[in-house]
Backbone bond lengths (Angstrom), bond angles and torsions (degrees), N, CA, C in turn:
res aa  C-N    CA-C-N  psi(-1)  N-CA   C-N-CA  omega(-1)  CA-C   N-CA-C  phi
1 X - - - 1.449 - - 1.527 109.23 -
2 X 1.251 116.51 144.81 1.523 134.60 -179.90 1.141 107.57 -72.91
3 X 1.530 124.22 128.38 1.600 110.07 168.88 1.693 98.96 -92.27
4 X 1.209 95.05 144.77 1.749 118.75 -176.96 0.952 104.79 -108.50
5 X 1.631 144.90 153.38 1.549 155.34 118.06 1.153 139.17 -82.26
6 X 1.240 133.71 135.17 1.323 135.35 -157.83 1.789 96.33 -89.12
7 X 0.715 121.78 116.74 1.844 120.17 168.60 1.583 102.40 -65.69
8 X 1.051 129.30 133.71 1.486 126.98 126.10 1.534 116.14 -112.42
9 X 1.567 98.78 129.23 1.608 116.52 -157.16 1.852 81.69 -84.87
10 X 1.062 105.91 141.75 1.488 130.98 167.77 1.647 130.60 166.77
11 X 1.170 128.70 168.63 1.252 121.20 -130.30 1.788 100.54 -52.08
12 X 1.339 116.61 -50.30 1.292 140.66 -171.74 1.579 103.88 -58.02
13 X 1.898 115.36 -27.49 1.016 130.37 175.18 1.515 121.13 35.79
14 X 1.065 101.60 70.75 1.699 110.17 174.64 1.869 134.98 -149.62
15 X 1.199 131.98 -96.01 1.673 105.46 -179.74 1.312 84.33 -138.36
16 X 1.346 133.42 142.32 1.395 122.36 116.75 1.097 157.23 -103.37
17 X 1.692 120.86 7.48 1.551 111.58 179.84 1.639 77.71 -178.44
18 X 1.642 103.18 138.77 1.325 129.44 154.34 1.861 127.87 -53.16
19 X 0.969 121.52 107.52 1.029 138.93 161.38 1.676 142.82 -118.94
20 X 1.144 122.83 131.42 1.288 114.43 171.32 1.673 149.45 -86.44
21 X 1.956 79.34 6.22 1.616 100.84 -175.29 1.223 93.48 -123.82
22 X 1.177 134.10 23.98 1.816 145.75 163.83 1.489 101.49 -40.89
23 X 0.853 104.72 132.40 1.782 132.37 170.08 1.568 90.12 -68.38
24 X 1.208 108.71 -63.93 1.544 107.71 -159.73 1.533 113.40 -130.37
25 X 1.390 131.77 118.79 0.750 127.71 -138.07 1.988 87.30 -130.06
26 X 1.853 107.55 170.52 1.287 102.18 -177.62 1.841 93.37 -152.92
27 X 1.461 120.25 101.23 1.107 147.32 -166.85 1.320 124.58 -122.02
28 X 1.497 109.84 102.10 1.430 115.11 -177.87 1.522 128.39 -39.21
29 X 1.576 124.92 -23.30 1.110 130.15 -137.05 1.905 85.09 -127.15
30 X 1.324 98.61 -14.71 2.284 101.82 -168.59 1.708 95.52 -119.20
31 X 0.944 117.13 112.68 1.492 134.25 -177.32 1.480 105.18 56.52
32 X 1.201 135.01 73.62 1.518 131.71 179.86 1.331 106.59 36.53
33 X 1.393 135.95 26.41 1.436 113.17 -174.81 1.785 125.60 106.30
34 X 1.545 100.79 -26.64 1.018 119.90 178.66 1.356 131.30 -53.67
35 X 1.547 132.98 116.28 1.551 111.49 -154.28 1.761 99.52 -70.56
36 X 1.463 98.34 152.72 1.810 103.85 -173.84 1.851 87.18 -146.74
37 X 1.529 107.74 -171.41 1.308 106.76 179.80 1.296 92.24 -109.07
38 X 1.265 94.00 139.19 1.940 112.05 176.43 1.545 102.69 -49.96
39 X 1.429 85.57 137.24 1.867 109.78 158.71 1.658 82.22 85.12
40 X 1.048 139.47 35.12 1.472 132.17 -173.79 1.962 118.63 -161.83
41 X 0.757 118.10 177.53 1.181 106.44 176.99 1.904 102.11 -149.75
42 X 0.923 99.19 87.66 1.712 116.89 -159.44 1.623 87.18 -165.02
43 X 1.284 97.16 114.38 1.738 109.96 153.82 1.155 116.75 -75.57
44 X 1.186 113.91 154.18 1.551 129.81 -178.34 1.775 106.01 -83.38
45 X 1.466 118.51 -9.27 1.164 111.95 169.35 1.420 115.57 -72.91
46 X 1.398 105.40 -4.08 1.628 105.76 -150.04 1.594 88.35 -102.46
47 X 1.211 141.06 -35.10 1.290 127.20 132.74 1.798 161.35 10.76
48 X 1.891 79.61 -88.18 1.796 123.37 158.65 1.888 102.11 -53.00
49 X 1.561 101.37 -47.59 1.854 112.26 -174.67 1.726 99.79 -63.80
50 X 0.896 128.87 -12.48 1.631 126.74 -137.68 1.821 83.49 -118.17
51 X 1.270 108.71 -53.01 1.560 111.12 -168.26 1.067 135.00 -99.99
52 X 2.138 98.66 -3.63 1.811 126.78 144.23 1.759 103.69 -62.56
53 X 1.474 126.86 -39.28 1.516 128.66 -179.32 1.121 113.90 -75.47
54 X 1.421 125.67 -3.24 1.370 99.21 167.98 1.924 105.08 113.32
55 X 1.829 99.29 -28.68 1.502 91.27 -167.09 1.314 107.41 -99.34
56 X 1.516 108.02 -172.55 1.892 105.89 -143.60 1.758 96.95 -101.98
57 X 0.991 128.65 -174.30 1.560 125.29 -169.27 1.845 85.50 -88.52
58 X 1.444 127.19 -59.57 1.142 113.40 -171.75 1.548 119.52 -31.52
59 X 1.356 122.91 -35.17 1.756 159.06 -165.47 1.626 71.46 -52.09
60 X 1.138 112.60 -83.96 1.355 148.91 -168.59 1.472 93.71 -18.54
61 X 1.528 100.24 -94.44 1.511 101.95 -161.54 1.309 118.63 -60.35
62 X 1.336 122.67 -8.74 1.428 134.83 -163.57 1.814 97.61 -85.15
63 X 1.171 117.83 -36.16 1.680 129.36 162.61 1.504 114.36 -90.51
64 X 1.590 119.37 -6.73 1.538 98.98 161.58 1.559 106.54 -133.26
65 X 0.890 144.18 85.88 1.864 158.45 -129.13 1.600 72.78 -94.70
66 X 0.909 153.00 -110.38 1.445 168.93 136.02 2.243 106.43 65.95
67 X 1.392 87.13 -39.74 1.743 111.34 -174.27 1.701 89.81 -104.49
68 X 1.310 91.31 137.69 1.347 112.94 -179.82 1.491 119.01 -129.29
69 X 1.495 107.52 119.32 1.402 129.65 -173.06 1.509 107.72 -6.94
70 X 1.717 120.40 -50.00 1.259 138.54 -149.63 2.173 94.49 -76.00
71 X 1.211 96.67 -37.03 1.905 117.01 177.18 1.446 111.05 -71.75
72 X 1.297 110.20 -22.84 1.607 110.41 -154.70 2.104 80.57 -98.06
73 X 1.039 96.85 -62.92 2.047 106.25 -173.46 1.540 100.40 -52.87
74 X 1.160 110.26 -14.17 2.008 97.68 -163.28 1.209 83.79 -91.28
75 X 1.506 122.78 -64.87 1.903 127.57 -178.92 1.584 110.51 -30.37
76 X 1.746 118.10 -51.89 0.824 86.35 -168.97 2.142 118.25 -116.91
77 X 1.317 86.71 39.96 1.334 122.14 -177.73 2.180 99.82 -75.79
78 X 1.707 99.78 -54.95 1.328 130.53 -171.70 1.612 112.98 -83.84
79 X 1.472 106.34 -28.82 1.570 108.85 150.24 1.030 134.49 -82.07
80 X 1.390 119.79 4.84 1.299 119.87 -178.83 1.704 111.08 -118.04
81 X 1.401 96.11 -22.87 1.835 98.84 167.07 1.584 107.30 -90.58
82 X 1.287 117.33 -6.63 1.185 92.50 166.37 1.684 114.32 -130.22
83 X 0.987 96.66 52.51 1.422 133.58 169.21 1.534 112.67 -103.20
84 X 1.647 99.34 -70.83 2.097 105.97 167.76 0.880 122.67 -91.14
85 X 1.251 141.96 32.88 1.428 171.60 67.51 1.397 117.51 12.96
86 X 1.190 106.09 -65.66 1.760 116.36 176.56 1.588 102.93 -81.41
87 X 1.314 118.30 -31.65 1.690 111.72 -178.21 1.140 120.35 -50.99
């Protein structure tokens, strides 16, 4: 079995605790390492890129079928408390 990490994005932006029901996971062997959403191979930048452009989360899942609404709201559920969190 692969060990996975859960990202929590914040300023310091890095891992804290192993999980297997991780939203977002960071795996040597699934995008170089790159954090993506578990069970998927879609970075979470690819997201963040989508909703810096202007387009809507539906945009989103409708170009990554793979990420599911429930992955996309939790990610950015956890970026946003720990976003006003640090404020």
């Amino acid at each position: 079995m692969v060990e996975c990490r859960v990202v929590i994005p914040a300023t310091t932006g890095i891992i804290a605790c192993m999980k297997k029901s991780a939203v977002v996971v960071i795996d040597p062997k699934i995008m170089s390492g790159e954090p993506c959403f578990n069970g998927t191979r879609v970075p979470v930048r690819a997201l963040l890129d989508y909703i810096e452009g202007g387009e809507t989360l539906n945009e989103f899942l409708e170009q990554y079928p793979t990420v599911s609404r429930k992955q996309a709201v939790a990610f950015l559920e956890e970026a946003s408390q720990r976003l006003l969190a640090t404020g």
